[in-house]
Structures are given as structure tokens and as C-alpha cells.
DRENPA-3360 file (N, C-alpha, C; in nm, 2 decimals, always signed):
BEGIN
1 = XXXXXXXX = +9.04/+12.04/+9.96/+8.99/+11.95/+10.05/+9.06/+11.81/+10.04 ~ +9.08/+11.73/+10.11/+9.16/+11.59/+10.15/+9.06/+11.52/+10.11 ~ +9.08/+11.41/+10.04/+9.03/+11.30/+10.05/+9.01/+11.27/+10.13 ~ +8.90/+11.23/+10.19/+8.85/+11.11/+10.35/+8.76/+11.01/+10.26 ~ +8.83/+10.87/+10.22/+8.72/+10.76/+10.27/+8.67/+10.72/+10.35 ~ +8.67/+10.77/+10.47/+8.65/+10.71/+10.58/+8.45/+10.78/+10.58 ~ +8.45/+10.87/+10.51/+8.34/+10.92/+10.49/+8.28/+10.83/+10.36 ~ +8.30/+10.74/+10.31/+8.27/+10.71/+10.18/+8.16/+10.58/+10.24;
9 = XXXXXXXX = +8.03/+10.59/+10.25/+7.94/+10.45/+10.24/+7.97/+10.33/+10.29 ~ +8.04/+10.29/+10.16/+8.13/+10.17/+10.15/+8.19/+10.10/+10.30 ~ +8.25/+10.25/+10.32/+8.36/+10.21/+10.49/+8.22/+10.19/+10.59 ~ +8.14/+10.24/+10.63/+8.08/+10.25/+10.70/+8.01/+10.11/+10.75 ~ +7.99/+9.99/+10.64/+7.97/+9.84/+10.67/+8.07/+9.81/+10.65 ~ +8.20/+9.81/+10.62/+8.29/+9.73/+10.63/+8.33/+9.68/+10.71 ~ +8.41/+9.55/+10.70/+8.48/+9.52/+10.82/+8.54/+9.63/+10.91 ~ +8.54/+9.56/+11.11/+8.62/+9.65/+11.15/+8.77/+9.70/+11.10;
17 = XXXXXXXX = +8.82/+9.54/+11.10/+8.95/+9.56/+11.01/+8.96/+9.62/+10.94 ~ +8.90/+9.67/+10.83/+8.90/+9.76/+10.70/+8.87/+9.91/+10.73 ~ +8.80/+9.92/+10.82/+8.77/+10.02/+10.87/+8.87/+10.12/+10.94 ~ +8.96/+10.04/+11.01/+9.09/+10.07/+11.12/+9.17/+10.11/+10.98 ~ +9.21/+10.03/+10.90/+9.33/+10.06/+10.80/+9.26/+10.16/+10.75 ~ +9.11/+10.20/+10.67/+9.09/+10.32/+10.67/+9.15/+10.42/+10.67 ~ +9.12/+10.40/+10.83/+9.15/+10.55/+10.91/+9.26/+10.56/+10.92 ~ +9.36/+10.47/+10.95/+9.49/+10.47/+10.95/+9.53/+10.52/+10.84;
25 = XXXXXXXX = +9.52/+10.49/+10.73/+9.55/+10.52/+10.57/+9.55/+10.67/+10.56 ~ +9.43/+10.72/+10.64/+9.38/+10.85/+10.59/+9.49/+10.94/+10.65 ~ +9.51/+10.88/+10.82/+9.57/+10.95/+10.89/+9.71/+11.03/+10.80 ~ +9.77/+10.82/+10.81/+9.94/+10.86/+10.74/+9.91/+10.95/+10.62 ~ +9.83/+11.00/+10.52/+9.82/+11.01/+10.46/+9.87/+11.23/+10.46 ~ +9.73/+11.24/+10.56/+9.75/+11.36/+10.61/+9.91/+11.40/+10.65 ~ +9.95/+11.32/+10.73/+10.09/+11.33/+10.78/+10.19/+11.36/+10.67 ~ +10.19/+11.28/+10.61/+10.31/+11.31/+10.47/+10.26/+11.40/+10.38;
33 = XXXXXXXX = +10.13/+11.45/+10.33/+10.13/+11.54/+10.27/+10.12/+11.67/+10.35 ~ +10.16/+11.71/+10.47/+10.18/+11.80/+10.55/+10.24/+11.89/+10.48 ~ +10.38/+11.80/+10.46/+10.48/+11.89/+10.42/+10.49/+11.94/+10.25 ~ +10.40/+11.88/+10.18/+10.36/+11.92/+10.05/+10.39/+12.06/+10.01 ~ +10.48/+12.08/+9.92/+10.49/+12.26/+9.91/+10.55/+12.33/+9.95 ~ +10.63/+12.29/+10.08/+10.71/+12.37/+10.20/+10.86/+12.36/+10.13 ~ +10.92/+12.46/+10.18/+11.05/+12.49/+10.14/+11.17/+12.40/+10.27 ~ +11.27/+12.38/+10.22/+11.31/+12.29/+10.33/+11.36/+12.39/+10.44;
41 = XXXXXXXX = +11.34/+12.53/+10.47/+11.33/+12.60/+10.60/+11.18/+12.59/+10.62 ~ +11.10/+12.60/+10.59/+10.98/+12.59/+10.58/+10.91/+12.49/+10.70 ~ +10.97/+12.37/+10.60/+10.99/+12.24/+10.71/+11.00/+12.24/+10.83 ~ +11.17/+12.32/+10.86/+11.25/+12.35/+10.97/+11.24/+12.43/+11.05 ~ +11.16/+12.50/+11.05/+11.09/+12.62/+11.08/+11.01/+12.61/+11.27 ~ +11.12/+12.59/+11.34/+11.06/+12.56/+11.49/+10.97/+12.72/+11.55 ~ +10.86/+12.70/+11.58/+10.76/+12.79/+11.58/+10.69/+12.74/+11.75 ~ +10.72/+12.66/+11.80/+10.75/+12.60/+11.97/+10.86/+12.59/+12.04;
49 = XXXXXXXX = +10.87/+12.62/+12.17/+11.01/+12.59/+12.26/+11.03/+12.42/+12.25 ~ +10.96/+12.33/+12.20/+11.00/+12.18/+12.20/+11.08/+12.17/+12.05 ~ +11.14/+12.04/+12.05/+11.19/+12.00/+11.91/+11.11/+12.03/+11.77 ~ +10.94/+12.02/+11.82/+10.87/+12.01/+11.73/+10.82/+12.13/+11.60 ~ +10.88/+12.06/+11.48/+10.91/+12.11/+11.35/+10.79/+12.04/+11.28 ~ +10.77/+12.09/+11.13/+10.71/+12.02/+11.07/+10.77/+11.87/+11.00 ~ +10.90/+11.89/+10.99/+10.99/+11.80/+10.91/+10.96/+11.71/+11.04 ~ +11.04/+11.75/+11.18/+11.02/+11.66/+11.28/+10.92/+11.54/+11.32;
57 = XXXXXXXX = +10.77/+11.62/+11.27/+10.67/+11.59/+11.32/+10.68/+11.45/+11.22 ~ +10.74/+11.47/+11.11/+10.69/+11.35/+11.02/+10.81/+11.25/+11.03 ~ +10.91/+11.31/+11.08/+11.04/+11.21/+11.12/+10.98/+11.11/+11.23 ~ +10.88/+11.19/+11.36/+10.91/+11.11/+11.45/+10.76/+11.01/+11.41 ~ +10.66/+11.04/+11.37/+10.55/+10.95/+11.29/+10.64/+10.83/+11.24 ~ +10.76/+10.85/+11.19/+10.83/+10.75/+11.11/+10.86/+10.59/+11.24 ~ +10.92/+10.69/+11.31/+10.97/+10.65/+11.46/+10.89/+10.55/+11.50 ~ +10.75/+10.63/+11.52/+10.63/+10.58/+11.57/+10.54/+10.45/+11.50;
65 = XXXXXXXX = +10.57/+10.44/+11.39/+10.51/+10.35/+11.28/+10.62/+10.24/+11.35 ~ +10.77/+10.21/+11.31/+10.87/+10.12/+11.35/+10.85/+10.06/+11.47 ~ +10.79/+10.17/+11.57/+10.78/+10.08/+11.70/+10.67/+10.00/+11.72 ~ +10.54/+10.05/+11.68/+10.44/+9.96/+11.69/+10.44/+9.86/+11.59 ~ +10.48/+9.86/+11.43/+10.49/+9.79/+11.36/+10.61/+9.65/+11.32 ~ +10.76/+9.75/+11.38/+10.88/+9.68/+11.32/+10.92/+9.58/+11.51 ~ +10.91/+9.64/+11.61/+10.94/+9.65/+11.72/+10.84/+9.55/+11.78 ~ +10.75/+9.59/+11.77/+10.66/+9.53/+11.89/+10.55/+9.42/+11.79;
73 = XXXXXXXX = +10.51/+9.38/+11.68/+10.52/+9.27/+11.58/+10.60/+9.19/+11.55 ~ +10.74/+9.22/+11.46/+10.85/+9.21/+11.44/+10.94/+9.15/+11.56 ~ +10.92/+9.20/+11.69/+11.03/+9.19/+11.80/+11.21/+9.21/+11.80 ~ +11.18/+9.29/+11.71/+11.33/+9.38/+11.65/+11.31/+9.47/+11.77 ~ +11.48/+9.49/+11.75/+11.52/+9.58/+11.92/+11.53/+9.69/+11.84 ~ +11.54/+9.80/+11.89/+11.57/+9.93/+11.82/+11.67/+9.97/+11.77 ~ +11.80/+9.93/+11.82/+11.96/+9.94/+11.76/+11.92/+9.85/+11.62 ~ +11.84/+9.71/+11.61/+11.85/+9.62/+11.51/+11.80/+9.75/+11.40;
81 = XXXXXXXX = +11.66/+9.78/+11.44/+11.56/+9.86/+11.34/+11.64/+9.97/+11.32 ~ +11.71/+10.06/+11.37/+11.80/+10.16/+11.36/+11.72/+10.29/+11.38 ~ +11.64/+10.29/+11.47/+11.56/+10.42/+11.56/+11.62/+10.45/+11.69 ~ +11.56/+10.60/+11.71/+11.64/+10.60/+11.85/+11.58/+10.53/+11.96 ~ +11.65/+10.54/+12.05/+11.59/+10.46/+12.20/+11.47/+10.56/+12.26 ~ +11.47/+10.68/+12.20/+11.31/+10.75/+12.28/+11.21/+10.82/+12.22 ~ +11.12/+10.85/+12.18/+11.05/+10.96/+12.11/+11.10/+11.08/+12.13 ~ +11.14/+11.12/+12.24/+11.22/+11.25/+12.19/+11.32/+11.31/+12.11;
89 = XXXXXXXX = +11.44/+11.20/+12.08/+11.51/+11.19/+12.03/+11.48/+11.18/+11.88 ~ +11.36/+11.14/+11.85/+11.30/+11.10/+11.69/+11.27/+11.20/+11.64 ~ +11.25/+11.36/+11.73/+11.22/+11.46/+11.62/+11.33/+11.53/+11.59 ~ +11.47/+11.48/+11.65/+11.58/+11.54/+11.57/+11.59/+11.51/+11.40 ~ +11.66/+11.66/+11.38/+11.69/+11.67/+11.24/+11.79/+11.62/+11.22 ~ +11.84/+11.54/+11.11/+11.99/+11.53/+11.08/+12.05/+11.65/+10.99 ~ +12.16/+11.67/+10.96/+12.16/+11.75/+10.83/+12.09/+11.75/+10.69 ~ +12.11/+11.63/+10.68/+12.09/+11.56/+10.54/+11.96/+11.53/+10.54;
97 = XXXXXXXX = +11.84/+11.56/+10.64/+11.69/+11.53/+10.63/+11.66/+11.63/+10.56 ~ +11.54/+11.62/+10.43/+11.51/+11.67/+10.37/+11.34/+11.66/+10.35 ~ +11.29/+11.73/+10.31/+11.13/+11.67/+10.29/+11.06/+11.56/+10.20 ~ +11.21/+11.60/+10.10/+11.19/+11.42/+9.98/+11.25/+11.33/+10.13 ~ +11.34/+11.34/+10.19/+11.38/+11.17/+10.24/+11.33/+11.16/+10.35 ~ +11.26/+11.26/+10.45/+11.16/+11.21/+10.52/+11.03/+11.16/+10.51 ~ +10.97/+11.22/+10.38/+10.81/+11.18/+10.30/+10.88/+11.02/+10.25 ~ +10.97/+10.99/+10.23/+11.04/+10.87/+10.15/+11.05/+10.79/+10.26;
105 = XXXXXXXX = +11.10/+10.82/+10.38/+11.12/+10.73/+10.45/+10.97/+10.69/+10.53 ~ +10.90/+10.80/+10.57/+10.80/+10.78/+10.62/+10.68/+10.68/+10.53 ~ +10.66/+10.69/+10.37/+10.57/+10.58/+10.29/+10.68/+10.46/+10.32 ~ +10.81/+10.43/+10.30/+10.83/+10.33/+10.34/+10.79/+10.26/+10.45 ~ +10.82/+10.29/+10.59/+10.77/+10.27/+10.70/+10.64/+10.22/+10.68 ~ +10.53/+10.30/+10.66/+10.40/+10.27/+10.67/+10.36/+10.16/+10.55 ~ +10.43/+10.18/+10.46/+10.45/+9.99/+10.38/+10.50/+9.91/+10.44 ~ +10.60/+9.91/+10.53/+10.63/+9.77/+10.59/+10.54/+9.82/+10.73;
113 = XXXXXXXX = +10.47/+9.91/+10.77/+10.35/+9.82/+10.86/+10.25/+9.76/+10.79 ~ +10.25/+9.78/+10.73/+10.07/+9.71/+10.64/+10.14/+9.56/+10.67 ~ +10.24/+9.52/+10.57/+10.28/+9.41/+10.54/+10.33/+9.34/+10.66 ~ +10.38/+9.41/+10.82/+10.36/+9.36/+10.91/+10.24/+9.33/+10.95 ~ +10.14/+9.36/+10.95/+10.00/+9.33/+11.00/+9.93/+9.30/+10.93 ~ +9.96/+9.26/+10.80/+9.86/+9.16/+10.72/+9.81/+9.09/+10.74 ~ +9.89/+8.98/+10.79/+9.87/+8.82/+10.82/+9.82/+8.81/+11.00 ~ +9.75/+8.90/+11.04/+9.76/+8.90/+11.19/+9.56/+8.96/+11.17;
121 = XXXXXXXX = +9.53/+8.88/+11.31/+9.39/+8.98/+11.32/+9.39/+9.05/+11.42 ~ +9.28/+9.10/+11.40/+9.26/+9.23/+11.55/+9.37/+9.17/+11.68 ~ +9.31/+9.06/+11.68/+9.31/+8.97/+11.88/+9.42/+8.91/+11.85 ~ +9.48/+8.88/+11.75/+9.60/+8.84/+11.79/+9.72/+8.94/+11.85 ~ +9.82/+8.87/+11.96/+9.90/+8.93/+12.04/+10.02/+8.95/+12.00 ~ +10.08/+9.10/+12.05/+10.22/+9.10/+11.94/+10.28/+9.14/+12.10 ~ +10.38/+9.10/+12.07/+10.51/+9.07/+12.20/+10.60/+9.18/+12.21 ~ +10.65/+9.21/+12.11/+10.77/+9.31/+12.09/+10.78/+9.47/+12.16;
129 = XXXXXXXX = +10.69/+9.46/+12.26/+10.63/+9.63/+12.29/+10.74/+9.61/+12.44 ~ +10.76/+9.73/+12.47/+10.84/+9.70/+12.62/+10.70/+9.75/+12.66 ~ +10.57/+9.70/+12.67/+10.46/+9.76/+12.79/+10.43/+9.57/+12.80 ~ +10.44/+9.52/+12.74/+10.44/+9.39/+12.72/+10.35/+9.33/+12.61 ~ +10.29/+9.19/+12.59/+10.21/+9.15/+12.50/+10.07/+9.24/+12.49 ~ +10.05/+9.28/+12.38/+9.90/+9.37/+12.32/+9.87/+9.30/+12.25 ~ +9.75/+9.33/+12.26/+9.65/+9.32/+12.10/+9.69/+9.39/+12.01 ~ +9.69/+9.30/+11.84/+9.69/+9.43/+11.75/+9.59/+9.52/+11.75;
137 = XXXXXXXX = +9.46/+9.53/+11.78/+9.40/+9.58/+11.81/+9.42/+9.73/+11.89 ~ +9.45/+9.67/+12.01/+9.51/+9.78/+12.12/+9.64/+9.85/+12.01 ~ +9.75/+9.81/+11.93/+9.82/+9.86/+11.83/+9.73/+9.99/+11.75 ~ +9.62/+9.94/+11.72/+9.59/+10.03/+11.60/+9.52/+10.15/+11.65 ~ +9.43/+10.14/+11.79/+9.34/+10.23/+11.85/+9.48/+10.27/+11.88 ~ +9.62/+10.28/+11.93/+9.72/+10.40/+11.98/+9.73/+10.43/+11.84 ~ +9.81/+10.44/+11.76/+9.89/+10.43/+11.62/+9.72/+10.56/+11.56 ~ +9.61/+10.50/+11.59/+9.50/+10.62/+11.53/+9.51/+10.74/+11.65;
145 = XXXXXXXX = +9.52/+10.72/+11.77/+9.56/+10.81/+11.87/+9.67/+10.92/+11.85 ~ +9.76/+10.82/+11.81/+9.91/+10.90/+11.76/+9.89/+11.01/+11.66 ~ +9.85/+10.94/+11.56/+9.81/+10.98/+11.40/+9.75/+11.14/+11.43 ~ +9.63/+11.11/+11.48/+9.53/+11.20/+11.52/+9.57/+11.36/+11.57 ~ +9.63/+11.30/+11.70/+9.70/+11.40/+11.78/+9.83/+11.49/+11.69 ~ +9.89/+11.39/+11.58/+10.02/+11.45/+11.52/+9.96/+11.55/+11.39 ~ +9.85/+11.52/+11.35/+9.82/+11.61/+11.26/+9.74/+11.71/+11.27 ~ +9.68/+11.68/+11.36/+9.63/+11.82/+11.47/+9.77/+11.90/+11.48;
153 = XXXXXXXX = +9.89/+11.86/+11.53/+10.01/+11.92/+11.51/+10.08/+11.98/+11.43 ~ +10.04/+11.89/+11.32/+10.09/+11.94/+11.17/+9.99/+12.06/+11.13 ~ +9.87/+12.04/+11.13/+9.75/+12.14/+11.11/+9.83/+12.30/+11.13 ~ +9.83/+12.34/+11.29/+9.86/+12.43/+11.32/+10.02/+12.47/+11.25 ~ +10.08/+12.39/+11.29/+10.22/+12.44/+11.25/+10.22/+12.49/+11.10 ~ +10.18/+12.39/+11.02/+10.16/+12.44/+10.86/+10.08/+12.57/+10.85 ~ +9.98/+12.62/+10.90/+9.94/+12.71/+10.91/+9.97/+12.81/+10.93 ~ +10.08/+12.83/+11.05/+10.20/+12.94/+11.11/+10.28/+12.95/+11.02;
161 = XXXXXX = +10.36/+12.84/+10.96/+10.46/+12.89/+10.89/+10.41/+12.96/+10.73 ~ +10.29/+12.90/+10.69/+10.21/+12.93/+10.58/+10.22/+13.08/+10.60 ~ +10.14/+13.12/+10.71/+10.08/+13.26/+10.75/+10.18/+13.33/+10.75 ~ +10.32/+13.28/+10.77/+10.46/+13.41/+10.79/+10.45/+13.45/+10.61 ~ +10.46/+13.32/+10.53/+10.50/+13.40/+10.39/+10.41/+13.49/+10.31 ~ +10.27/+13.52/+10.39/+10.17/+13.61/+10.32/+10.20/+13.74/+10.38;
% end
């Protein structure tokens, strides 16, 4: 069983703010330990007609953290941040991706969001989004949208590929 604080008391009065990182915490959390245990075919292992792998799924989460975090806070262009220009493109594999340097790149990432959005509250506006000025707020309700949806993703696929080696 996963750890959930989000079930823990404590969260339940907390600030909203504290509450949002929570869940966010919880999410990324799930996400990188997806791949916990998996063999690097394992990972690779495309089990859908789309790009979507389990390695992928945590590549493009990486993706996804940069844009709300590095991009649209930050107002770094994508060439600057060194992502691709689309989410489709973010669940390609490289050769050299492995499940240590995508779990490595991905806790990076989600360390420099925190530290992007430290100093910022809910209502304050972040510019850097090509939808235009948001709330961080509006940031964190997608980013838990994303989260959500991706490990619902991870869920199944880990389970498929789990279920081939019994």
C-alpha cells in the first residue's frame, strides 16, 4: 500500500496551499515509483498503438512539470529549458533513457517546481503559459489533473507488463 497523506487528519485543516502540495507530492510520487522494479524492457514495453510506455509516461510528466513550472512561472522558452516543443514529442525514448535517469530527472524537475512556487500564492499570476496569464492556482488544479490522469496510466500499464512475467 502507498503512502497517502492526503488521508492523514493533519491535511484535512490545513491550509489550502498545503493541501494542493499534498496531493501533488502524493501524485509525483506515485509517478516515479511506477517504475520501481521494472527491467529497462519492462519500462519500454509499449502495450498501446500510441507512444505511451511506462518509461514515457514518466519522461513526459517530466515535460509536464517544466512547462507549468519552468515555462509558464519562470517564462523560459522551451529551446532555453531544453524540452520539446509538444507533448507528443515528450514521450519519446532516447537511447540512453533509462529508469535511473528518467526517475533522476523527473525528482529533479519536481524540485525545481516546488522552489518555483514557493514564493508565489494561489492568486498570484504566472505569464509564461502560451494560454496566457493564470493563476497559480489554475497551475496546480491542471498539474493535479495531469498527475491523476497519468497514473491512472501508469496503474494499468504496470499491471500489463507485471501480468506478462507471471
Amino acid at each position: 500500500m502507498v503512502n497517502m497523506p492526503s488521508v492523514e487528519p493533519a491535511v484535512f485543516h490545513a491550509p489550502f496551499r498545503d493541501q494542493f502540495e499534498v496531493f501533488l507530492d502524493e501524485h509525483r510520487s506515485r509517478m516515479h515509483d511506477s517504475l520501481n522494479g521494472l527491467t529497462e524492457e519492462q519500462a519500454r514495453r509499449a502495450l498501446v498503438p500510441s507512444k505511451t510506455t511506462l518509461l514515457g509516461l514518466v519522461k513526459h510528466v517530466t515535460f509536464v512539470e517544466k512547462v507549468w513550472f519552468d515555462e509558464a512561472i519562470a517564462c523560459r522558452s522551451r529551446a532555453e529549458i531544453g524540452i520539446p516543443d509538444t507533448p507528443d514529442e515528450s514521450f519519446d525514448l532516447a537511447a540512453g533513457d533509462t529508469v535511473s535517469s528518467v526517475q533522476e530527472a523527473y525528482r529533479r524537475a519536481c524540485a525545481e517546481s516546488r522552489r518555483a512556487a514557493a514564493g508565489l500564492s494561489l492568486d498570484d499570476v504566472v505569464r509564461g503559459n502560451r494560454r496566457g496569464p493564470l493563476p497559480l492556482r489554475w497551475v496546480y488544479l491542471h498539474m493535479l489533473r495531469e498527475l491523476a490522469q497519468h497514473c491512472g496510466h501508469a496503474d494499468i500499464l504496470r499491471e500489463q507488463v507485471l501480468r506478462d512475467v507471471s
